[in-house]
ZAMARGU-4260 file (C-alpha; in steps of 0.2 Angstrom, whole numbers, plus 5000, padded with zeros to 4 digits):
<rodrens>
0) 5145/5306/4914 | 5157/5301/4899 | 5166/5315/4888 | 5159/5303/4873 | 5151/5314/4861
5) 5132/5312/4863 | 5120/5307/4848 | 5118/5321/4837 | 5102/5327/4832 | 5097/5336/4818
10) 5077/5342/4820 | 5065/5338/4810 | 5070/5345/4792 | 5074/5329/4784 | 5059/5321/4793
15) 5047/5333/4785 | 5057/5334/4766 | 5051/5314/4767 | 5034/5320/4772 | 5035/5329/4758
20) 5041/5319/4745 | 5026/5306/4747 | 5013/5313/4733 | 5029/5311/4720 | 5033/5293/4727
25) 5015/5288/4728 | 5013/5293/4707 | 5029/5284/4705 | 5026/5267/4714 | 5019/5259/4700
30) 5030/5262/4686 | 5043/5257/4698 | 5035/5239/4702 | 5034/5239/4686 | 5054/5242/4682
35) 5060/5234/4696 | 5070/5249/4702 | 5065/5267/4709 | 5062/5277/4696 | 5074/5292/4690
40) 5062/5306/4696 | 5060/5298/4715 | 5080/5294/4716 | 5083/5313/4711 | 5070/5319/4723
45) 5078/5309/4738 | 5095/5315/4734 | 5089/5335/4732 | 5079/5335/4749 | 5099/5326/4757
50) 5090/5309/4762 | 5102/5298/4757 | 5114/5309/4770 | 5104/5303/4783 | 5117/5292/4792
55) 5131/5300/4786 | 5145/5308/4800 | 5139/5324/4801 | 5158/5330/4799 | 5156/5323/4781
60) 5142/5335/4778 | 5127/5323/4783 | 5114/5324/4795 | 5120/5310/4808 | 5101/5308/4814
65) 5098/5296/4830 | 5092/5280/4831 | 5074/5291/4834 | 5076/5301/4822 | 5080/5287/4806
70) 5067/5278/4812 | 5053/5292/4809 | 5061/5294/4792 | 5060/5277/4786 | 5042/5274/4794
75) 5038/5288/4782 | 5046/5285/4767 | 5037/5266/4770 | 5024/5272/4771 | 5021/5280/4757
80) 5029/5264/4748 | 5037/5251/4757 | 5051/5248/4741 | 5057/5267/4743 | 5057/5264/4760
85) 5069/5249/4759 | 5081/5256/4747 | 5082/5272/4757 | 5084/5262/4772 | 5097/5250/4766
90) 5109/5262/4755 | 5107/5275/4770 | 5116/5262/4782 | 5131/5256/4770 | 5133/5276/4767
95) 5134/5281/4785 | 5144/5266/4792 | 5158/5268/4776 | 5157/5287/4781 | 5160/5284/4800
100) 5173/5268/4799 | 5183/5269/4782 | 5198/5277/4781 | 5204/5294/4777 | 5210/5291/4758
105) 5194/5283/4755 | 5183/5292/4764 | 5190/5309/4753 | 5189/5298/4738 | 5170/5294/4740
110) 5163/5308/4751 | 5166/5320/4734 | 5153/5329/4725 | 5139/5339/4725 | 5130/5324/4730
115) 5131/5310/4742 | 5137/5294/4736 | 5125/5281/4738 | 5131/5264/4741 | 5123/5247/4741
120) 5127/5229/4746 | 5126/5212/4756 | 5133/5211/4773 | 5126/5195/4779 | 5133/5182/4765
125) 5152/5182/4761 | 5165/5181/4748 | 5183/5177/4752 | 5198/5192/4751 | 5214/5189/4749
130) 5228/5200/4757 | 5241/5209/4746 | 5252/5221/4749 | 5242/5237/4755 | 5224/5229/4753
135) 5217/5212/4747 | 5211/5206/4733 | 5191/5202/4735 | 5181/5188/4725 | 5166/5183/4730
140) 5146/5185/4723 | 5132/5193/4735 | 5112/5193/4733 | 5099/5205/4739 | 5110/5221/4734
145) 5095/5232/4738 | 5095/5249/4727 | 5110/5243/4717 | 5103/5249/4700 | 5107/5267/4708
150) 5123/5264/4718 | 5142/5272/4715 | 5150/5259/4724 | 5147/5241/4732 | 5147/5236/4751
155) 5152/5218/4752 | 5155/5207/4767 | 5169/5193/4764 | 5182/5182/4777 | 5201/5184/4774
160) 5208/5170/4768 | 5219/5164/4782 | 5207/5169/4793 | 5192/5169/4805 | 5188/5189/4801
165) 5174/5197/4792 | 5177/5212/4783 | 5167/5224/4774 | 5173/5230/4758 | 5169/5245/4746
170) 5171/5244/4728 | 5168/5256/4713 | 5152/5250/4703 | 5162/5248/4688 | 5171/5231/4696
175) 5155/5226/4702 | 5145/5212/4688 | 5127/5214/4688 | 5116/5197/4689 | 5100/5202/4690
180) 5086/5188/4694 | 5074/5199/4705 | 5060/5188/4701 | 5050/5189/4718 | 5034/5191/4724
185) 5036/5208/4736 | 5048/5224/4737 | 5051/5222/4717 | 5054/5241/4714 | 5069/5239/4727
190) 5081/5230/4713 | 5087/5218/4725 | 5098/5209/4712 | 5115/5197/4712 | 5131/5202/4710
195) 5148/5196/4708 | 5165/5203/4712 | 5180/5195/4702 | 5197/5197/4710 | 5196/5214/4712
200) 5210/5224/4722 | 5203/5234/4738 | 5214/5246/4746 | 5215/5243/4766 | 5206/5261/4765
205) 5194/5253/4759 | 5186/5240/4770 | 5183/5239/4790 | 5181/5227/4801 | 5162/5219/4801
210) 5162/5220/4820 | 5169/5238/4823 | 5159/5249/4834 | 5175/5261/4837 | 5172/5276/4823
215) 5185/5286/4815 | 5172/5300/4812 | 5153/5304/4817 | 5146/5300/4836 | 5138/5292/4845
220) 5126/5282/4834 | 5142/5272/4827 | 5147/5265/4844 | 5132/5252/4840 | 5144/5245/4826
225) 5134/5239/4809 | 5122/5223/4815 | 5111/5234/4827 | 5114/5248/4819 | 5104/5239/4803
230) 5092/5234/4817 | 5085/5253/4816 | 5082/5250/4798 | 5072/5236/4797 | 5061/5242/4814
235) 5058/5260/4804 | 5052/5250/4790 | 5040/5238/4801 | 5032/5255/4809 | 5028/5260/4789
240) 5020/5248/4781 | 5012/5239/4794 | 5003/5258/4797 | 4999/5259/4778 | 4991/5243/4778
245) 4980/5248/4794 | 4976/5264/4784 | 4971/5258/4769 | 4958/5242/4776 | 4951/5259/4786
250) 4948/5270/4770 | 4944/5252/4761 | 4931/5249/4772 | 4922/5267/4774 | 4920/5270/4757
255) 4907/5255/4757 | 4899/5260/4775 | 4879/5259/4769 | 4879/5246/4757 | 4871/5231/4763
260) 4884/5215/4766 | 4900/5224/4766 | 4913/5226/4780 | 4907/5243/4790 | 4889/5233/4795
265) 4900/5218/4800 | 4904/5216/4820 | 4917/5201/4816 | 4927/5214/4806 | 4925/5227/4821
270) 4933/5214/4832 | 4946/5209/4820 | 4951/5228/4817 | 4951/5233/4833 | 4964/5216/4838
275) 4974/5220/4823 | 4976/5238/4830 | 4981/5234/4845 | 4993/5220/4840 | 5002/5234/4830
280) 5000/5248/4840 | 5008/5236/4854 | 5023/5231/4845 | 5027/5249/4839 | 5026/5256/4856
285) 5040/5240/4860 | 5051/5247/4846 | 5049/5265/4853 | 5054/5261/4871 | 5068/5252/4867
290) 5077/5263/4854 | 5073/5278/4868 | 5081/5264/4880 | 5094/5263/4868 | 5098/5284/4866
295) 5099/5285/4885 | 5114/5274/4885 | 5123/5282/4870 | 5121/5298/4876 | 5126/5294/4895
300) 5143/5287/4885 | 5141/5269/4889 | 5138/5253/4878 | 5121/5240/4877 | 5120/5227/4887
305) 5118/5209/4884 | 5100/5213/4887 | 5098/5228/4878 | 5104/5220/4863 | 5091/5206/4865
310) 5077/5216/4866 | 5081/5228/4851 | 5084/5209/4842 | 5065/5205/4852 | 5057/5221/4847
315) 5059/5218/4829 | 5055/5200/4827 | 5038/5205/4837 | 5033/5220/4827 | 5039/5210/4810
320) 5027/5196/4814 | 5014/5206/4819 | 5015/5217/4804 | 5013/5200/4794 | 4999/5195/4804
325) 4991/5213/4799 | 4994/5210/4782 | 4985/5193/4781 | 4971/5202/4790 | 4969/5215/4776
330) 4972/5204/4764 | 4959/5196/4767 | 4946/5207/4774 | 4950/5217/4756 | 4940/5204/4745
335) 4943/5205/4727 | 4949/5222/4729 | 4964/5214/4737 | 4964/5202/4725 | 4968/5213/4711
340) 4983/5223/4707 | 4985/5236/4717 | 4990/5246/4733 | 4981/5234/4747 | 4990/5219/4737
345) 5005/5227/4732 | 5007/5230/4751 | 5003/5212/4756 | 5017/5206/4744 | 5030/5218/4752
350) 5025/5213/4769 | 5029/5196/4764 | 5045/5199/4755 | 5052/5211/4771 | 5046/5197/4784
355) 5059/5185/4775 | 5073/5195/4779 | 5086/5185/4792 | 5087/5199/4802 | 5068/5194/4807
360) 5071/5175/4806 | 5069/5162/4819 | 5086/5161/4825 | 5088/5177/4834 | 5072/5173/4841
365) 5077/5157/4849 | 5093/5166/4857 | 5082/5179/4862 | 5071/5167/4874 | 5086/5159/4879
370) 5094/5176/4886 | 5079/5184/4894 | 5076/5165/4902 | 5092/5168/4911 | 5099/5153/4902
375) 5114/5162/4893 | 5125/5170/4909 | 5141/5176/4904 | 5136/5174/4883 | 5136/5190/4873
380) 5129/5195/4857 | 5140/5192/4841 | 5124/5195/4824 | 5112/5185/4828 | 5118/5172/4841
385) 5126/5172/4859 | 5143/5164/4863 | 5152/5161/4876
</rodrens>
């Protein structure tokens, strides 16, 4: 057994403040939509109940949850609506990684106050930094900067001029120029706007290495580095919604059971349900026993293996397409009631929206067939491809 300090656990407190939280983020969703950001009330409410501390190094004063445990916190801020959900999701990673893999001047510079920062960004596309004497000097501009309307600072990805390196850097919001242009079909109360950066100087505190998995504070969560650990995200957030939309054709379909011609009296739609059901029920469980597959090796000290990586990759491509597939079901199985505005086609818009996401795309599932097929020996895991 390695002396490597196991995943820390904090109980279910933060799990049930989210619980609790849903009638004020349901009354707000909306308004919200409507905005195209959280609103005021639901941001306050997530900081009071310390959810936006989810991820962060417990030696910082957050709650460090496990892989488990964020996972049952994002399914249930999804569920309740799949924008809060995301923007929790989102802004809890950047906190927690910057928390665990910055260094000390900047950790004490952002990890201040009575409240925990919240920081938002784009890892995936870069901008270019420059190095200067005790830093670099970062250009660059970003899209889908989820929760950004609400942020203290930015997390950018960009390469180091000179170089083959990916960093991620953490700027004051004040250097960061706000574009806009979320004009999109699904997850509109998530703010997911561009933004550009414009020579600004980053002190070397300041950024980390894209790839680290080594932590200079927190446990053993962090050893997964930032790609799988963004994996938990997006898989918590699958379990939500695709259970809200479930939910909702159920309650959609029992308040018309009796009258004659509607979806209770109709055995197609029996079958359909009971398909769909099953289809999601199936790719949660595969979410569930990985991630527990996953805890096992953190806490017994060791590091994934090239198979484990594949299958937390595997596990939410599956439950990401499936959860489209439910969508379409309810969508269409809700008639004009789906049709109108409102929660069934609010939902079906996000599910659409969160399915585009690259960590879902068809890339990773390619590489995916091509390792389980045995046709990748000796290739490892670098985002989403395997190399040699």
């Amino acid at each position: 057994m390695s002396d490597t300090p196991r995943l820390h656990r904090a109980g279910t407190t933060l799990l049930e403040r989210a619980r609790d939280l849903r009638p004020l983020i349901e009354r707000e969703a909306e308004r919200a939509e409507a905005d195209g950001k959280l609103t005021a009330p639901v941001v306050d409410a997530l900081h009071d109940a310390g959810l936006f501390g989810s991820w962060v190094p417990a030696p910082l004063g957050g709650a460090e949850l496990s892989p488990a445990e964020l996972l049952a916190v994002f399914e249930t801020l999804t569920y309740a609506d799949p924008s809060t959900g995301w923007v929790v999701m989102a802004t809890c990673l950047e906190n927690g990684t910057a928390g665990a893999y910055l260094g000390e001047d900047a950790v004490e510079r952002i990890f201040k106050g009575p409240r925990m920062p919240l920081i938002s960004g784009q890892g995936t596309r870069t901008g270019v930094a420059v190095p200067e004497n005790g830093g670099h000097r970062l250009t660059g501009q970003w899209s889908f900067a989820s929760g950004m309307y609400h942020a203290q600072y930015a997390h950018s990805a960009a390469v180091v001029e000179g170089t083959d390196e990916v960093r991620i850097f953490i700027t004051p919001i004040e250097d960061v120029k706000m574009l806009g242009n979320w004009d999109v079909l699904g997850l509109r109360a998530t703010g997911s706007i561009d933004y550009s950066i414009d020579g600004v100087f980053v002190p070397e505190s300041q950024s980390h290495a894209f790839a680290l998995d080594e932590p200079l504070r927190g446990g053993a969560i962090f050893r997964l580095g930032l790609l799988d650990q963004a994996l938990i995200c997006h898989s918590g957030w699958a379990l939500g919604i695709g259970r809200r939309l479930l939910d909702e054709l159920a309650g959609y379909a029992a308040a018309r059971s009796g009258r004659p011609g509607q979806l209770a009296g109709s055995d197609a739609f029996h079958t359909g349900f009971a398909r769909a059901e099953a289809k999601f029920r199936a790719a949660s469980a595969l979410i569930r026993e990985t991630w527990d597959g996953v805890e096992r090796t953190l806490d017994e000290g060791g590091r994934l293996s090239v198979r484990q990586e594949t299958m937390v990759r595997l596990a939410l491509n599956h439950i990401t397409a499936t959860v489209t597939e439910v969508a379409a079901f309810v969508y269409a199985s809700g008639g004009t009631t789906a049709l109108r505005d409102g929660l069934i086609q609010r939902l079906f818009r996000d599910a659409q929206a969160g399915a585009a996401h690259i960590l879902s795309g068809p890339q990773a599932l390619r590489e995916c067939g091509r390792e389980l097929a045995g046709l990748a020996q000796g290739e490892r895991w670098v985002v989403l491809g395997l190399e040699g």
